[in-house]
N, C-alpha and C positions, 0 to 999 in steps of 0.2 A: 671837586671833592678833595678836601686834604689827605694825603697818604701818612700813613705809619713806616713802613718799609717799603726800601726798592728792589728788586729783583730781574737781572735781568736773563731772559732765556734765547735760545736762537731763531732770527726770522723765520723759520720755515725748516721741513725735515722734522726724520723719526723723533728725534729728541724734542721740536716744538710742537710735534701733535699730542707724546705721550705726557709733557706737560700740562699742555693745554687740559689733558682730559683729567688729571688728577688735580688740577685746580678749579676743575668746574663739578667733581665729588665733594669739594670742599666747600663751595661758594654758592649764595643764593641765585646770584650774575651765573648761573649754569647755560640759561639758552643763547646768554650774549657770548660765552667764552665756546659754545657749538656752534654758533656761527661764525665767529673769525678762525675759527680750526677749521670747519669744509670751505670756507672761502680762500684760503691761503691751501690749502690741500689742491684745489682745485683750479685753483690758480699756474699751478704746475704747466698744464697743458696750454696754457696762451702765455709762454717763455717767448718772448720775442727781441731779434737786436733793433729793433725800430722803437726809438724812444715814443713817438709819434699815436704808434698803436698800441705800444702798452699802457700809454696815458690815458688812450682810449679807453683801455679795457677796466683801468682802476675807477674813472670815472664812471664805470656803469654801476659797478658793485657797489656806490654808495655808503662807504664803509668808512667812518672816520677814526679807525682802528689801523686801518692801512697803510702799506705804502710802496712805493719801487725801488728797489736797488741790484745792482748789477749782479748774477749768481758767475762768480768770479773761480767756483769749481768746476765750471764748465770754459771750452778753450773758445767757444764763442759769442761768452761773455753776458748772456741774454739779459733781460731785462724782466724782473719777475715781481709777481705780489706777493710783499710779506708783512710782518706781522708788523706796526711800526710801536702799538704801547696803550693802554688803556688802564683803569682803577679797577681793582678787584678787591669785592669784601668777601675774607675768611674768617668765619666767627665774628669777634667782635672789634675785628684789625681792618685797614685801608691800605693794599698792596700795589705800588706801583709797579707794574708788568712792564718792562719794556721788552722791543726785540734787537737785539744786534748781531753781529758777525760773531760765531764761536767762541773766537779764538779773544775778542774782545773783553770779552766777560772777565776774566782774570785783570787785565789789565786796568779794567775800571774798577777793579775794589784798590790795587794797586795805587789809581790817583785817590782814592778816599771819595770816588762817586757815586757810589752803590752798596747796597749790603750785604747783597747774596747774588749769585748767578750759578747757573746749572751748566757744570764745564765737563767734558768724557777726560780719561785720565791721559787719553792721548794729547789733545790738545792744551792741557796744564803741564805739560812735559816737555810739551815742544815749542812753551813759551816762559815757561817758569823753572824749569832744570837749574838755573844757576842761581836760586838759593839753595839749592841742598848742599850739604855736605859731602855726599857719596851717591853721588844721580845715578852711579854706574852701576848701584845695589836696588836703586828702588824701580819695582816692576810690579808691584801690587801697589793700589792706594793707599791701605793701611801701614803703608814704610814712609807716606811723604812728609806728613805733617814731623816726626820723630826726625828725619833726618835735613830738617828746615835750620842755619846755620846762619841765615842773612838778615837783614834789618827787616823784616815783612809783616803786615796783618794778615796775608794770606793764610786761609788754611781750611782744610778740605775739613766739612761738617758729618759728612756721613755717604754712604750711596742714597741718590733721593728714589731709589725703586721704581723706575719706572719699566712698566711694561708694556708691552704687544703682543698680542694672538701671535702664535706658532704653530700651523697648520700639521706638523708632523707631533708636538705634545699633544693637539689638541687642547689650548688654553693658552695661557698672555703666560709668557715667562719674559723677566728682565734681559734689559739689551745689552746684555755682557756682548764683548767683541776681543779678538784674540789677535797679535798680530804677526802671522804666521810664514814662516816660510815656504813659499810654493816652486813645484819644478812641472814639466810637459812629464804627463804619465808614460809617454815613450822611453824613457829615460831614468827609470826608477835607480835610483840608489840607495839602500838599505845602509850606507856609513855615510852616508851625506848629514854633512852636520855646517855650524858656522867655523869651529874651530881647521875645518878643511878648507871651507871657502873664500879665508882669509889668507892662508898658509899658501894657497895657489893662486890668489890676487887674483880668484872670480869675481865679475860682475855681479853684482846684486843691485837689481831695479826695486826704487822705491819711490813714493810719491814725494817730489822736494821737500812738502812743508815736514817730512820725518825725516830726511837726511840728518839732521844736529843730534834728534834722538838715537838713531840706528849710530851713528858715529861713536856716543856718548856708550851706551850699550856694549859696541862691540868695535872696538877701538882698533885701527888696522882695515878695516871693511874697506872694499872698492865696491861705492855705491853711486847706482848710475841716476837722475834722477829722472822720470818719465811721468805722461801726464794720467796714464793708464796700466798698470805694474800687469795684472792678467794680460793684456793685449800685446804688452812687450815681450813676456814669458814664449807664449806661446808663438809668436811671430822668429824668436829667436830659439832653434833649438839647441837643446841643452844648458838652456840658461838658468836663472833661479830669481826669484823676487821675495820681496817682504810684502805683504797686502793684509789688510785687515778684514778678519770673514768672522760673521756672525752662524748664519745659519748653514755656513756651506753650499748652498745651492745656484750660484752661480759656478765656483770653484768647478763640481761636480758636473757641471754644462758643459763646462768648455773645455773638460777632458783637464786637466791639472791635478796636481798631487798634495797634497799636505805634509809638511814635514815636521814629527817630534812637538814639542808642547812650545806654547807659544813666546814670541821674547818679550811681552808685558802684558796683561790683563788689563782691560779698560769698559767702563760703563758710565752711564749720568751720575755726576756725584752734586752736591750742596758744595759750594766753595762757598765761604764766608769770609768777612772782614771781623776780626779777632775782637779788636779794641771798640768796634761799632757793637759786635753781640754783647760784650759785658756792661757797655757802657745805656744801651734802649735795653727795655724788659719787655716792649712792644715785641723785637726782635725776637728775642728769646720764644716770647709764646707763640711767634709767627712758625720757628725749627720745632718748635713741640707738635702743632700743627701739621706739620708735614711729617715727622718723624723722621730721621734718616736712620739710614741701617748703619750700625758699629760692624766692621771690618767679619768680628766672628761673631756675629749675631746671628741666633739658630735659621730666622728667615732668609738671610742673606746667604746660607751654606746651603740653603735647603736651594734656594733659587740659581744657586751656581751649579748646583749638581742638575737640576733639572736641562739648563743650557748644555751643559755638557754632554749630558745623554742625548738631547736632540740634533745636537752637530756630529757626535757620533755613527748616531743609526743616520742619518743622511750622508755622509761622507763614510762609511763602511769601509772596505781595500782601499778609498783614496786616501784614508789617513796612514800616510808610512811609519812606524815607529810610534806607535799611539803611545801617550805616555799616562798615567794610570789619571784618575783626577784630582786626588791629593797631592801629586807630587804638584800639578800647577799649582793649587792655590793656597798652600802653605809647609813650609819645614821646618825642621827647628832650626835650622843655619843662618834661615830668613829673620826667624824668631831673636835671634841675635842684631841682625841689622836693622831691626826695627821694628817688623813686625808684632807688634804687640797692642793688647785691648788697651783703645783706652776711649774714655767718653766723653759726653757735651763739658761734665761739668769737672772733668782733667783738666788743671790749670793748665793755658796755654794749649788744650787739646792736645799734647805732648806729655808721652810718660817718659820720666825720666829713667836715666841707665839703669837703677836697682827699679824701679818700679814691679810690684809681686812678680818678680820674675820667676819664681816656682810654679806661681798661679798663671804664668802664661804659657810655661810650656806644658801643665797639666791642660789649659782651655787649647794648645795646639794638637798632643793629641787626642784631645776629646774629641774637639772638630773633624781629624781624619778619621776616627770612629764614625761620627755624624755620616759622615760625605760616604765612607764604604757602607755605610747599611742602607742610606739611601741611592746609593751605584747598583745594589745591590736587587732593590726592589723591580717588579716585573716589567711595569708601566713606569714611562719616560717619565 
């Protein structure tokens, strides 16, 4: 089957299920894109380091969708089934699905391989930081493309919205992720900040592949890197980590703290190849298709406030210093370094320095309007 566009998303994990499932709302191939989702889902449980019998186990499933590669975030390296690529029709387009490593995705629009990949802002950060300008401002997505400075097609399309059920909302809210300072709840300190834990050259555990980012962020940091930041925390008392929590609910197990609002906001976003979207119109109506969320798009504030409220009422006295929800996800200072609307069809997906900038910081505080009247509402 010849393709129109390539896309590629990750082997396996939350990000390749919620994919998966909003490209088979999309796609006639619905039963075929539900069955290499439960098959790689399931696939999980026969992780094995015996190349031997994991070959075993790919050759039962009969799936030529498939394939094994090393899951290299675990320290015993196993051998697991993942997604390896297949033709998916959306509407009246031919999309090449492939699957790779995360962190990859960026880097193949980078050699001009791909057209789109589904990258979290964490791992576009901690591999693309040095085209920006002022890496050391940008903490929300909507500041990356604006403070982009290097020679690149890179550039982030939208959030591709994707969800999962959240037992505590009650319903799929998007998989925003926060990445948060944590300490042993023995231990609480109410002026525990970064500005102290640099100033007293504390350790701070963090997972390696973030040490450049956390570096980059908060300049001066003695950080330690480990393979598990909760396990470290709590093995070492009075220590403090960075780790990335979604719903809170491990944090809240194992007895740890939360500390103040997080040092960057990250979820599934659409990274694109710039010169490839304006250049196929294939492309174009493939992002229409999907839709992604603009930065201050009513859905996208609505679904940030929703996360927020659920990580909240889950982590209740474990979050120290709660900090309001607007102050995370936007201010006007932000508003300055870049934060600002802009859309598909923004030359270069980049607003320039005057761009309505009256009109942005009226769309900033409308937003924090938005986000307190929905804070505000009863049900998370």
């Amino acid at each position: 089957m010849a393709y129109d566009v390539t896309c590629v998303i990750p082997r396996w994990g939350r990000t390749f299920q919620n994919m998966m499932k909003k490209m088979a709302a999309l796609s006639p191939d619905k039963a075929e894109l539900d069955w290499v989702r439960e098959l790689v889902a399931a696939g999980k449980k026969h992780a094995t380091v015996d190349p031997v019998q994991a070959r075993r186990y790919l050759d039962e499933l009969d799936c030529p969708y498939l394939t094994l590669a090393p899951d290299r975030k675990r320290t015993e390296r196993y051998y697991r089934v993942g997604f390896l690529g297949m033709e998916v029709r959306i509407g009246d387009l031919v999309v090449r699905l492939e699957g790779d490593e995360p962190h990859n995705g960026s880097s193949l629009i980078k050699l001009d391989e791909v057209d789109l990949t589904v990258v979290g802002m964490d791992e576009l950060l901690s591999m693309n930081q040095h085209f920006l300008r002022c890496p050391e401002l940008v903490r929300k997505w909507g500041m990356y493309n604006y403070n982009i400075d290097k020679d690149t097609d890179l550039r982030i399309a939208g959030s591709a919205n994707l969800k999962a059920f959240n037992s505590l909302a009650g319903r799929e809210i998007t998989d925003f992720v926060g990445f948060f300072l944590i300490a042993n709840r023995d231990s609480i300190d109410y002026n525990l900040g970064y500005e102290k834990l640099i100033r007293h050259g504390v350790p701070i555990f963090v997972k390696g592949r973030y040490q450049g980012v956390v570096h980059t962020l908060l300049p001066g940091s003695n950080t330690v890197s480990v393979e598990n930041v909760e396990d470290a925390v709590l093995a070492n008392k009075g220590s403090v980590g960075i780790e990335i929590i979604q719903s809170g609910t491990t944090i809240k197990e194992k007895g740890l703290s939360v500390y103040g609002p997080p040092l960057f906001l990250s979820e599934s976003l659409y990274v694109a190849d710039y010169h490839r979207y304006q250049k196929s119109e294939k492309f174009r109506r493939l992002l229409a298709y999907l839709k992604p969320l603009g930065y201050f798009d009513r859905e996208h504030i609505i679904n940030y406030v929703a996360w927020f409220k659920a990580l909240a009422a889950n982590l209740q006295d474990s979050w120290i210093n709660k900090p309001s929800p607007g102050e995370i996800f936007c201010t006007l200072e932000e508003m300055k370094n870049g934060l600002r609307p802009y859309r598909l069809r923004t030359r270069g997906w980049v607003p320039s320095d005057n761009y309505k900038v009256e009109e942005a910081v009226a769309l900033v505080l409308r937003s924090l309007a938005l986000i307190e009247k929905e804070y505000e509402k009863p049900r998370i």
